[in-house]
N, C-alpha and C positions, 0 to 999 in steps of 0.2 A: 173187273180188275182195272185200277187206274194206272199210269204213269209210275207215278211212283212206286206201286205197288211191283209195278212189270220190270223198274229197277231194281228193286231189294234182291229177286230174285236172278236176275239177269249178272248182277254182278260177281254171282259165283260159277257163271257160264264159261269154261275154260275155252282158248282160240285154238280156230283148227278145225270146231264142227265135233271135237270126242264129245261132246251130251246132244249133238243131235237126235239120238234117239229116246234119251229119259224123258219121259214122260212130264216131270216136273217141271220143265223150264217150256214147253210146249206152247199152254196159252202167251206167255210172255213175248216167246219170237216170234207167235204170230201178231202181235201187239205193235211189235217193232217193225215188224213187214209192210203192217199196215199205217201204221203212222210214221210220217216224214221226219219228224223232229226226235222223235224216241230212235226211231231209226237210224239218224245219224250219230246219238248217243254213245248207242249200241254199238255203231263201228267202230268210233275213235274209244270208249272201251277195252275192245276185243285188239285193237291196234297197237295202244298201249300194255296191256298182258300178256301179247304175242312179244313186244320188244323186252322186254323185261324177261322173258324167261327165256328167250334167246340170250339175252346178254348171262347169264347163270351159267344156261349151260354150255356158252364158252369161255366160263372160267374155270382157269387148269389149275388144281390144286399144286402146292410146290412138292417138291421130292421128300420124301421122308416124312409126311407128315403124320397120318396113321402111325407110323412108327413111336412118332414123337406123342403121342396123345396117349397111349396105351402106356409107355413107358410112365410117361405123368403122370398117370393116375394110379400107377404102383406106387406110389415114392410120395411120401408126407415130407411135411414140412413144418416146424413151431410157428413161421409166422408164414405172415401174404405173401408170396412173391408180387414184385413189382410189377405197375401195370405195363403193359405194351402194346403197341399199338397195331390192329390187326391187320392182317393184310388187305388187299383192296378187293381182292374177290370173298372173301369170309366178311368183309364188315360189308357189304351189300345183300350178300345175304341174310347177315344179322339183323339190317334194315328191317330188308323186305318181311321175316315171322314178327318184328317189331309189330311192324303198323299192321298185320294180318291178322296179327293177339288183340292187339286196342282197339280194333276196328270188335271182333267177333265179340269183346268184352261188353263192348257198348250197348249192343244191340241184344248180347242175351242175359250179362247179370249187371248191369249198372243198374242203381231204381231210377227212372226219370224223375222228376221235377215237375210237380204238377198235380191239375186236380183230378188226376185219374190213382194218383196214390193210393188214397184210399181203399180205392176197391179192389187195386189187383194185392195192398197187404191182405186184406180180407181172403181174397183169392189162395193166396200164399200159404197164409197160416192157418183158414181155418179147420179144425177137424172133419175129417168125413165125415166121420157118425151124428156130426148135425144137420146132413144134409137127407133132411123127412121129408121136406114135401113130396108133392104129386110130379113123377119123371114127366117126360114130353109127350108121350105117349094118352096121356089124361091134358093135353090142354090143348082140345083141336086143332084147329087150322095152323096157329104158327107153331105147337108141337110138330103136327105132321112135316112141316117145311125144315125145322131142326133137322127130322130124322132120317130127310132126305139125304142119299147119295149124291146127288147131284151137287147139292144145296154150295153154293160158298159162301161162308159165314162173313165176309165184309162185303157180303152184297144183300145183309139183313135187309127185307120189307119191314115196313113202319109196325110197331108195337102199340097194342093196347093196353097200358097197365091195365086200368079199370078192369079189364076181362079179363086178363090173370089172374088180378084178386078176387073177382068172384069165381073162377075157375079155383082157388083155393091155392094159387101158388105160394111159394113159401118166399117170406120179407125178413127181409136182416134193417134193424135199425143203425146203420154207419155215421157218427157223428151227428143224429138226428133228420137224419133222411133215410127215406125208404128205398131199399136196394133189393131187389127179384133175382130168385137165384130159380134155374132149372137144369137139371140133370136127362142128358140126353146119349145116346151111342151111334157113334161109327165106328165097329169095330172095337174099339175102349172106350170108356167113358168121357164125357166134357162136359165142364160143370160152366154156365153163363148165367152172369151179373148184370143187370140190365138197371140202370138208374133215369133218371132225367137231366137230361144237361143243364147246367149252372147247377145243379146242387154241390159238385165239386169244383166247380169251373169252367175253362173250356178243355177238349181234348181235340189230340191231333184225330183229322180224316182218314191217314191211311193207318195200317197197324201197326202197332208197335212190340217186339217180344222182348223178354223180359224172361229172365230164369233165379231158380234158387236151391237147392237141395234138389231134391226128384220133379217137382215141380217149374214148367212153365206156363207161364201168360202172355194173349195177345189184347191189349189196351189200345179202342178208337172209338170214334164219334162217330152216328149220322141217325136223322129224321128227329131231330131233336132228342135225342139218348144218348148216354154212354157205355158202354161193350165191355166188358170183361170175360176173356173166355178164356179157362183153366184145362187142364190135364195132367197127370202123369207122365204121359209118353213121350217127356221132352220136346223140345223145338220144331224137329221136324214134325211129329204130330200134329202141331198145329199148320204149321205150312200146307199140310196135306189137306186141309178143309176152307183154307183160308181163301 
């Protein structure tokens, strides 16, 4: 896990210490413990979401407002009522789900921009039932390291196509480049795209998610490849191997 990677997840670290015991944020703070510069991140972070949510939860709603909302929503109307301008604790709040929506949108259904497109549409849309080749389990050494529990998939060792292909893995042609797909399990299935870098471009190092329908993907680079790794089990699914 890099920096970056130890902030994706760190950012959803609530102040106070309540996910000191989840397991998912584990590696990360000890990331931060150890390193000076993430560590100071980290604080002014956790400093920042600590004053913020104090500042929330002293704001007093005004009197009668439940009232006034229930009532509201009894009672139609032909046209809009006029806008108004909301009070000063309700429109901080509004803010804050603002930027908490655009932020989670970003990162799980925007497509990015770029030359890893390609392969997580592919990822996205293609049907199961074309996915025949040989699972991990038939294609030694980096099969076995796939099907590892341990394993974190952004810490892939270097790939051999060449021994894929003759191990008999299965190649999708993607705008006239070859792309390796293998089907492996922790727990549910995840299906990885493995190309050569510059065939689409460059891609970012650390991962990137991405969602659609039942489906998401995490899209990165390293050892000269590019990474597509798919599932069903949504986001956190991947986070969980990543």
């Amino acid at each position: 896990m890099n920096n970056e990677q130890a902030k994706f997840i760190l950012r959803a670290y609530r102040p106070g210490g309540r996910d000191a015991g989840d397991a998912l944020f584990g590696e990360a703070v000890r990331q931060a413990q150890a390193d000076p510069a993430l560590g100071t991140w980290f604080a002014r972070e956790q400093a920042f979401d600590a004053a913020v949510a104090a500042k929330v939860r002293a704001a007093a709603p005004p009197a009668g407002l439940r009232e006034a909302i229930l009532t509201g929503g009894r009672l139609s109307a032909p046209a809009a009522a006029p806008r108004r301008r909301l009070p000063g604790w309700l429109a901080l709040a509004a803010s804050i789900a603002v930027v908490a929506g655009a932020t989670a949108t970003w990162w799980l259904t925007t497509p990015r921009p770029g030359p890893l497109d390609p392969m997580a549409r592919l990822a996205l849309n293609e049907p199961l039932s074309e996915h025949t080749g040989p699972t991990a389990d038939k294609l030694g050494a980096f099969g076995a390291w796939l099907q590892n529990p341990d394993s974190r998939m952004s810490e892939m060792p270097a790939v051999d196509l060449a021994q894929l292909k003759a191990q008999g893995c299965r190649t999708i042609s993607v705008g006239g480049h070859e792309v390796f797909e293998i089907c492996f399990r922790h727990g549910r299935w995840y299906h990885l795209y493995v190309a050569r870098l510059g065939d689409f471009g460059a891609a970012a190092g650390a991962p990137v998610l991405l969602a659609q329908g039942e489906r998401s993907v995490a899209t990165w680079a390293g050892h000269q490849l590019e990474y597509v790794l798919m599932t069903e089990g949504g986001p956190d699914a991947l986070r969980r191997i990543l």
